[in-house]
C-alpha positions in Angstrom: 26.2 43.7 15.6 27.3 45.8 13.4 25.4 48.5 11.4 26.1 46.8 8.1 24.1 43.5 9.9 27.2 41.7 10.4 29.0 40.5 13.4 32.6 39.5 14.8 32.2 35.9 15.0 34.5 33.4 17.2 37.0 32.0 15.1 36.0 28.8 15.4 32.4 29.4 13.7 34.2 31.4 10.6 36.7 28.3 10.1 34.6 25.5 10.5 31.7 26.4 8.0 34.9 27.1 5.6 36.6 24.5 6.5 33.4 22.2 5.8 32.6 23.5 2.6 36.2 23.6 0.9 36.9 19.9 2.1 33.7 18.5 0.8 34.1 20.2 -2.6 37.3 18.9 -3.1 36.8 15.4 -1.3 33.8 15.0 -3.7 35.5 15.4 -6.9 39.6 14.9 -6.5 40.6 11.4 -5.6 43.7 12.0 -4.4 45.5 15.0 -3.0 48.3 17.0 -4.9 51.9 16.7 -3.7 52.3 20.0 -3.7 49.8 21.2 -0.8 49.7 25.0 -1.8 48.7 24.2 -5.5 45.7 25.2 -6.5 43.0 22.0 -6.4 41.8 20.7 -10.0 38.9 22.3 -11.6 35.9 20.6 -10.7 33.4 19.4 -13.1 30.0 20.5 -11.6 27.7 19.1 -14.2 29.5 15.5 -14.5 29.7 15.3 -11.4 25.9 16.0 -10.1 25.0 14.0 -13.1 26.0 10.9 -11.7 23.6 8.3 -10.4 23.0 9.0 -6.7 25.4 12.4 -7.1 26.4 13.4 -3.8 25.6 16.9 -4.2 23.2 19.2 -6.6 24.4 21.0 -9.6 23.2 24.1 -7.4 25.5 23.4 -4.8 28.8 21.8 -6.2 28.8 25.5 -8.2 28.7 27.0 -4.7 31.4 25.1 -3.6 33.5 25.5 -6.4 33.0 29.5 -6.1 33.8 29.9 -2.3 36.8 28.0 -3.5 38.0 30.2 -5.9 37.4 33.3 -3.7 39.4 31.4 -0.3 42.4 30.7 -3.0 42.2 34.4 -4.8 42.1 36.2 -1.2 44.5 34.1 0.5 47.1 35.1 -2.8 45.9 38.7 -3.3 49.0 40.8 -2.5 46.8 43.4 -1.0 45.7 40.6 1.6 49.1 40.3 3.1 50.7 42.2 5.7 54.2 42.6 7.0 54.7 40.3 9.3 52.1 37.5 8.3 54.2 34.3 8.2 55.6 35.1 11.9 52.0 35.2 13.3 51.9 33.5 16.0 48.0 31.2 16.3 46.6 33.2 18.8 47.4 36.5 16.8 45.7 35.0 13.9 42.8 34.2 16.1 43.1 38.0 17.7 42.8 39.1 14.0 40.6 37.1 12.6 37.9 38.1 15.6 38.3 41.3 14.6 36.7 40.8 10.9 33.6 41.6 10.2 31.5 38.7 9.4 27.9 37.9 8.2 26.1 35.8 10.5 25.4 32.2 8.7 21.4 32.4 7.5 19.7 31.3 10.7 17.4 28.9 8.5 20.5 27.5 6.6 22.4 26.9 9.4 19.5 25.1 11.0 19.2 23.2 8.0 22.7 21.9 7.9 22.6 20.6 11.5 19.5 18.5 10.8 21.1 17.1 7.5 24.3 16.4 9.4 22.6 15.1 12.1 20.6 12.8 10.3 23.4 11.7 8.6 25.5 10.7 11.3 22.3 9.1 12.9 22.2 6.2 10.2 25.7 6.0 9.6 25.8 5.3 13.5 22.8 2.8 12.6 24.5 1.1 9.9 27.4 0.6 11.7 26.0 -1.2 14.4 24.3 -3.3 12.0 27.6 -4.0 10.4 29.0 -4.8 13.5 26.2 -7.1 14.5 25.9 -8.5 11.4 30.2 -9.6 11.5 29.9 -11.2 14.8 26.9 -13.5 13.6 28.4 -14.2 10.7 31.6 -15.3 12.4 29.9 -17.4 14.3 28.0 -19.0 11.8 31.2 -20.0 10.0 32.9 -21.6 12.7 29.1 -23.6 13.1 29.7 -24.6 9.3 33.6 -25.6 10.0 32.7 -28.0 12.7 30.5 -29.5 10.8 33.0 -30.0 7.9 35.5 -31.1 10.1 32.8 -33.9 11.8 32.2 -35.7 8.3 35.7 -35.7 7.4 36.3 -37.5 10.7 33.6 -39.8 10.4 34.6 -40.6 6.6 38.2 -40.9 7.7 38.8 -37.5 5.0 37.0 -38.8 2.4 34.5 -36.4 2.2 35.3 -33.1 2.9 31.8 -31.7 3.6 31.0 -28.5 2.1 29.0 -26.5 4.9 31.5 -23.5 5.4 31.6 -22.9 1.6 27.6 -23.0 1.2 27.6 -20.5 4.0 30.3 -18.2 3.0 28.6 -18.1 -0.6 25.4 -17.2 1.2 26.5 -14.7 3.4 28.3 -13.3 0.9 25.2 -12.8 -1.6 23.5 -11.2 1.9 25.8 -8.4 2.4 26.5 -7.7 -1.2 22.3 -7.2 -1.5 22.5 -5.5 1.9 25.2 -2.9 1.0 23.4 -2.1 -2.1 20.2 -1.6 0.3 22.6 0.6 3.0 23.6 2.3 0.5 20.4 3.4 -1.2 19.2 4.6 2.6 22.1 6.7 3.5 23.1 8.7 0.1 20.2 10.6 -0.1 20.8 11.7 3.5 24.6 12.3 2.8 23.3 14.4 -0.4 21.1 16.9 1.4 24.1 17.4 4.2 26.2 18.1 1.2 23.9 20.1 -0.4 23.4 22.4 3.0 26.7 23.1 4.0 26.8 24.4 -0.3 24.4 26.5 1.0 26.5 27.8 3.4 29.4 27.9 1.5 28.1 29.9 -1.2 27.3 32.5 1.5 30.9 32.7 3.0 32.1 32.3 -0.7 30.9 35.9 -0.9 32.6 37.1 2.2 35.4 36.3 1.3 35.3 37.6 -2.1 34.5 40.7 -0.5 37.1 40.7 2.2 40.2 38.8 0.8 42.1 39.6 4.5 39.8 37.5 6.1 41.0 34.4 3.1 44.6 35.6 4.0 43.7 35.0 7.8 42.1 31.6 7.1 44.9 30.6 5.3 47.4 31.2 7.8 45.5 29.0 10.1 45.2 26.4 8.2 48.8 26.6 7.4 49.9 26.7 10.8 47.0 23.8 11.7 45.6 26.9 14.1 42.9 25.5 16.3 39.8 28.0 17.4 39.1 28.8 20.7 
């Protein structure tokens, strides 16, 4: 540790908290991706967006986002960011560099924070899943019950009645997921909120880093560029 209080991180921790916060601004509010990958993302409309029923993130944190965006794109264009020789680096000079930066711890409590919310997330998506699975195979199986039994009365009544079993049950099961999704979906968005709302958290803190240090945005970018992996 540094006098300052900050630290040379592993490359890995720098990019991923980054790498987190950037995608889930963006995935949040941009539907589909530019086809020019080094424009600049659309501006992002905080308030409509954490006005909306169920918003996946606060006001708070979409703003955090939004800023440790700006900074990431400002550093990794600032001319005084770039050094002779940067689009020849080679990944593991990148990572050399890039351990070399000095960088600010995440917040112990934030960080803490953001692995409970993502944990917690994952946990009930995992649960829903299963249900989903569970729910699929039964289903299945109750439809091929219902198409027997069609296929029983038109044999007895030589096709004149056609039975209507598989069409009562599809109808039903139907009505069931469409009130169970609703139901999924009221259990896991507040989860996926306060994950969201964490890593902004987080974000906003590196958002300043790299305002302050528009190398280490230069760095990042190259990595990303080059699809770098950390150690």
């Amino acid at each position: 540790m540094h006098a300052d209080g900050s630290t040379r991180l592993p490359v890995r921790v720098t990019t991923a908290t980054l790498a987190a916060a950037l995608a889930l601004a963006l995935t949040a509010s941009v539907a589909k991706p530019k086809p020019d990958a080094n424009a600049a993302p659309p501006a992002i409309d905080c308030e409509k967006l954490a006005a909306r029923p169920m918003a996946p993130m606060s006001l708070e944190s979409c703003r955090q986002m939004v800023a440790a965006q700006a900074a990431y794109q400002a550093g990794a264009s600032d001319p005084a960011a770039v050094r002779p020789g940067d689009e020849s680096m080679s990944c593991a000079q990148i990572s050399a560099e890039l351990a070399q930066q000095q960088v600010r711890p995440p917040d112990a409590a934030k960080a803490a924070e953001a692995t409970a919310a993502t944990n917690a997330f994952q946990a009930k998506s995992k649960e829903q899943q299963a249900e989903a699975t569970a729910t699929a195979v039964r289903q299945s199986a109750e439809l091929k019950a219902a198409e027997a039994a069609d296929r029983t009365v038109q044999v007895a009544t030589g096709g004149i009645v056609q039975g209507g079993a598989t069409r009562r049950v599809a109808e039903a099961q139907s009505k069931a997921n469409q009130a169970r999704g609703k139901e999924m979906y009221q259990e896991i968005a507040p989860l996926g909120q306060r994950m969201t709302n964490s890593v902004g958290d987080l974000a906003g803190d590196a958002g300043q880093q790299l305002a302050a240090n528009p190398r280490l945005a230069r760095l990042l970018k190259l990595a990303n560029d080059k699809k770098c992996k950390g150690p």
